[in-house]
N, C-alpha and C positions, 0 to 999 in steps of 0.2 A: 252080406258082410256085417257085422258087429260093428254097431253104433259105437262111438268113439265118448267116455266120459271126460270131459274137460271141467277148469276151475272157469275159465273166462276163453270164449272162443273168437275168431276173430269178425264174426258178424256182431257180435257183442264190442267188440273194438270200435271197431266202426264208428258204433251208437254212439258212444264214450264220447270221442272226438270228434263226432261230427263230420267223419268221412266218406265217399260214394265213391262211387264207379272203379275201375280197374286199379286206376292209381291210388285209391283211397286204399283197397288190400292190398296192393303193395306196401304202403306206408303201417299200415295195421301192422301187416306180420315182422317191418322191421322195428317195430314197436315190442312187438313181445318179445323179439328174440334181444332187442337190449336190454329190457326190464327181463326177461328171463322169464318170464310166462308160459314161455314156450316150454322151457324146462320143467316146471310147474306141472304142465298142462299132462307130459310125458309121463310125468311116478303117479298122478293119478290114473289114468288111462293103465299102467302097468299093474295096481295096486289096487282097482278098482273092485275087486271081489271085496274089499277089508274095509274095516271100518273101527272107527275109534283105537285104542289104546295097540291091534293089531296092525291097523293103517299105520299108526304113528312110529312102531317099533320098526318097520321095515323103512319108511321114510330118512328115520335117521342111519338108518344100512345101509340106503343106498346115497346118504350124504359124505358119510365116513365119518357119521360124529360117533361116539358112544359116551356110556354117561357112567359116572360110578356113585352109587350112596350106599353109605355104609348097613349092613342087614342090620344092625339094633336099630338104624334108623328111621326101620321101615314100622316098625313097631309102635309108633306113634303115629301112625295112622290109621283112628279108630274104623274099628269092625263094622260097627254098628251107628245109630242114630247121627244128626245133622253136625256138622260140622263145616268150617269154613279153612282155606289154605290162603294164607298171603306171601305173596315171593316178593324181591328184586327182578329188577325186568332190565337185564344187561343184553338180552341177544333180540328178543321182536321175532322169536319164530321158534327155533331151536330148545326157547325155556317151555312154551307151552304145549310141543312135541312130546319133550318130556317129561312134564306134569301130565300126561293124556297116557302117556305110556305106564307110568309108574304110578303115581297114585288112581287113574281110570283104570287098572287092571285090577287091582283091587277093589274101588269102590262105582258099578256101573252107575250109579245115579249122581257122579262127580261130573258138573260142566266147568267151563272157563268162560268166565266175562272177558272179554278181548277185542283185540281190530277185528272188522266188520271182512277184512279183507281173508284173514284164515278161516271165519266162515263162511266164504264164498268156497271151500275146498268139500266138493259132495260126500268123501267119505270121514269128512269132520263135523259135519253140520248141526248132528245131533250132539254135538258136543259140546260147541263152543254157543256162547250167548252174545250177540255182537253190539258193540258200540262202535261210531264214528269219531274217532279223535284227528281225522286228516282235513275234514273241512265245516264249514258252517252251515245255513241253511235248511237243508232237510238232513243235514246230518243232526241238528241238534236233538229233533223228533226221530230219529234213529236211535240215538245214545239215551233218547228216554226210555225208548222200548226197551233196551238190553235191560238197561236195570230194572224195568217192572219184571222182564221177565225172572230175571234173578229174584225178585222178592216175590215171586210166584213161587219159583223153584224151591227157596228155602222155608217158604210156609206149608210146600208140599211135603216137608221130611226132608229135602232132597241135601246135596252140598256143593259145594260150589267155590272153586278158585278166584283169585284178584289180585291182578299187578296192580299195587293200588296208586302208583304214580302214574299211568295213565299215559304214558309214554316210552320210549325205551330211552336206558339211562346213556349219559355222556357227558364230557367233561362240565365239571361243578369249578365254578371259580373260586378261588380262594379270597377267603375273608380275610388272608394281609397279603397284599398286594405284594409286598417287599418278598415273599415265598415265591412267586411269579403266578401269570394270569391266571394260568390254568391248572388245579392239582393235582383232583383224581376224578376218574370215570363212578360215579354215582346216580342212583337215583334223583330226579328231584323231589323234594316235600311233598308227600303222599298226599291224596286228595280226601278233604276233608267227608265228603259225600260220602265215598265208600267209608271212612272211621263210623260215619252217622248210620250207616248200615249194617254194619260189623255190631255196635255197639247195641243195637235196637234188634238184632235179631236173636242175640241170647244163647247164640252158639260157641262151643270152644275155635278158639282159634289155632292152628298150625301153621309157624313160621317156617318156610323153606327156601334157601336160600342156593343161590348158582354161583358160581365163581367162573369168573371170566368174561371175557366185551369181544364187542365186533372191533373189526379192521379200523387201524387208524384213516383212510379215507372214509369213512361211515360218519367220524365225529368232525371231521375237516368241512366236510359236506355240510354239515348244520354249523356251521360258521356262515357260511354263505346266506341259508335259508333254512328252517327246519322240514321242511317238506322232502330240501332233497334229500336228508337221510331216508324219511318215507321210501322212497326211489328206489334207495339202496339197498333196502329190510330185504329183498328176495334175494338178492346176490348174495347175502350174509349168509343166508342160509347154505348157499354152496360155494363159500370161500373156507369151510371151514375140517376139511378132510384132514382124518389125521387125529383129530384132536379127541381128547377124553372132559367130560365137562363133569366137576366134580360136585355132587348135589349134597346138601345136607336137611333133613327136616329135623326141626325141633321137636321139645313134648307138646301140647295144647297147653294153651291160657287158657284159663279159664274165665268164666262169665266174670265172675266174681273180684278178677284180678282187671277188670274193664271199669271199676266202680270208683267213684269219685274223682275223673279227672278228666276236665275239656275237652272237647273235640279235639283242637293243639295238641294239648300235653300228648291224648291219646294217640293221637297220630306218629307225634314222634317217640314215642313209649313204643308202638308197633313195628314202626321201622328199625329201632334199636336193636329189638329183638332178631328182627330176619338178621341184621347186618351183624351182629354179634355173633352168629352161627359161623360167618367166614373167618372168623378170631379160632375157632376150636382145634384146629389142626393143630 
């Protein structure tokens, strides 16, 4: 019988939590089938000949998302030499599906800096460059490595995507209270680290932008604790049948246009641009 390709299996469960004997896989397996692991575990196992930008085209087929970006838009994403892409990070799975689909079919030497968790998927692995943004400890030696490997990646020639807030977005409080607590689903203040890497590597930049968020239980849930949206990033991904997710990529910045202005400024100079994209309709 054919070995079975899994993202996380349940002796790996186990480890996790600290689990043994009979009742321990009991508890494992009702572990992944709430967290959806299980479902996970299944499109890989099904998908498992494929890999990168093919893996991911069929992934969202069999999620029932699909995606529309306009064909001039694809035009801006250069042929040739090093380049960088920065998105809004509204979905935590589904965006960088389709950034792997769409701009990795075009450019094979394109990864994504991301949760350490989508690179745990074997036929993404070589794609994605992983960071720990769900806990501390040896997560922060984790999230170092992502990023040497990304400034390996880009001194090789190579290119490479970044949500550069570092999280996925959810509701932003509003600055007058009298509007009420909560306004709109946004990123928060992109991370100055990646601006400092963006800026220092002298590559054009590609803003690309997604419209759309997860479920209002996803953002309720980080009311409670931000971890438990974490939780709920896999559900998102198959709560979302049906839907068309509408992408836009911009032209590149240029180096040039990176020149004279703060880390700050730059940061939010960068974000303006992705978010301005969703204005163009």
């Amino acid at each position: 019988m054919e070995e079975k390709t899994v993202v996380i299996s349940e002796e790996q469960m186990c480890g996790t939590l600290g689990l043994k004997g009979k009742f321990g896989h009991w508890l494992a397996r009702r572990v992944m089938h709430l967290l959806e692991i299980d479902h996970v575990n299944e499109i890989q196992n099904r998908y498992a000949a494929l890999t990168g930008p093919a893996f991911a085209e069929k992934v969202l087929e069999d999620v029932g998302v699909a995606y529309d970006v306009p064909q001039e838009d694809l035009t801006n994403i250069p042929a040739e030499g090093g380049f960088i892409t920065i998105s809004n990070h509204h979905f935590g799975g589904i965006d960088g599906l389709i950034l792997t689909a769409v701009v990795g079919a075009r450019r094979p030497d394109y990864k994504i800096l991301t949760t350490f968790l989508l690179a745990l998927i074997p036929s993404l692995k070589e794609y994605f460059l992983p960071v720990d943004n769900l806990s501390g400890g040896k997560a922060d030696a984790r999230s170092i490595n992502g990023i040497r490997m990304a400034l390996r990646h880009i001194a090789d020639g190579g290119s490479i995507g970044f949500f550069p807030a570092g999280e996925v977005a959810t509701w932003q409080r509003s600055r007058n209270r009298r509007e009420g607590g909560f306004k709109t689903i946004q990123d928060k203040p992109w991370a100055d680290n990646i601006t400092k890497l963006i800026k220092r590597s002298g590559l054009p930049v590609v803003p690309i932008y997604f419209e759309g968020c997860n479920s209002k239980g996803f953002h309720r849930l980080g009311l409670i604790h931000p971890r438990l949206r974490t939780v709920r990033l896999i559900h998102e991904l198959f709560n979302k049948k049906g839907t068309t997710v509408k992408v836009r990529i911009g032209k590149p910045i240029l180096p040039e246009e990176l020149e004279g202005r703060s880390i700050e400024e730059l940061s939010w100079y960068l974000r303006g641009r992705c978010y301005a994209l969703g204005n163009e309709d």
